[in-house]
Steps between C-alpha positions, in 0.01 A plus 500: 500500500213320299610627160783339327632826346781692648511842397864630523407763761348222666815360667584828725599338882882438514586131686864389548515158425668287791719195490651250787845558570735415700669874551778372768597154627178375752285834384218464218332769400241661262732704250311713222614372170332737281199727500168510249211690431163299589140553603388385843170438649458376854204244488245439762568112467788299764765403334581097621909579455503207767345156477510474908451849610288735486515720178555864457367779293506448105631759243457445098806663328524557113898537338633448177605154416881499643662215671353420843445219726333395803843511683502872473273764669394839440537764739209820432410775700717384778330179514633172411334239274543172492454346129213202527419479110621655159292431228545627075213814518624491048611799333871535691286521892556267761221484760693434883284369819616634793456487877608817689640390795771609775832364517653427859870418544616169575789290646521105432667363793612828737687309742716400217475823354333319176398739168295786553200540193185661470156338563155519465256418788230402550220344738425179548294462804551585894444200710463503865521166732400484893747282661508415854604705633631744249342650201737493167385699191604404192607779252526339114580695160611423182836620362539489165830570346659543141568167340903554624414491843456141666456425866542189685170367689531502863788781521440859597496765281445871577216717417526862537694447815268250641627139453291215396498114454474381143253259531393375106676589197294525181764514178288379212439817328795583265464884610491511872540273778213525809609446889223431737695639809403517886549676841358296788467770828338477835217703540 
């Protein structure tokens, strides 16, 4: 996508555009908001969606200028993408960063039957500690979660059915908040 022209055949892949809501009390969910024509090309760079996790395949997306933020997603091809930059490409185009990633469902708090939400994980490293005289490994991700969604540090919170410890809470981006979260298990 080198050249800053957009032909009008150009933009030929449909997209829904996604936004945050919260469809029934304790539920959020991605709802399509509207749909538009774009062109997009699946890059061989990462894309570094997370500042603490690992990042996740990057895809450059052309669309005419509309209104669109980085608290809304696309969803393409079956594939969800989570908005990291929008930048003015001139001439009524906006050019959209994207990381294709996977959403997993989520519970905050299941005991207390807490909101369910989507997610995005992602690793963060596997630790594994020899105590006497048990071994423990150490299972660590990073959630990251629409902006909406806030979980309290040291509570659980449920991960495609597996629960988890929230164990740091990064909330300084004005998009998305980032959980580091852990399992602890003997081996």
């Amino acid at each position: 996508m080198g050249a800053r022209y957009v032909g009008a055949g150009t933009l030929s892949e449909p997209v829904q555009i996604l936004t945050m809501q919260e469809t029934e009390p304790g539920r959020w969910q991605w709802v399509p908001s509207r749909k538009a024509w774009t062109q997009v090309e699946q890059t061989a760079k990462t894309n570094l969606f997370s500042r603490v996790g690992v990042g996740a395949r990057d895809a450059a997306v052309v669309l005419r200028r509309q209104p669109l933020t980085l608290h809304q997603a696309l969803s393409w091809k079956g594939q969800h993408l989570f908005l990291t930059a929008i930048t003015d490409r001139g001439r009524m185009h906006l050019d959209v960063k994207a990381a294709l990633v996977d959403l997993v469902e989520c519970q905050a708090d299941p005991v207390e039957d807490g909101p369910h939400f989507p997610g995005v994980l992602t690793e963060k490293y596997i630790k594994h500690e020899q105590l006497e005289p048990l071994a423990v490994n150490t299972t660590a991700f990073v959630l990251v979660t629409p902006k909406v969604i806030d979980l309290e540090e040291g509570r659980l919170v449920e991960v495609a059915g597996v629960p988890y410890e929230v164990q740091t809470a990064h909330r300084l981006d004005r998009y998305k908040n980032e959980f580091e979260i852990v399992r602890k298990g003997d081996l």
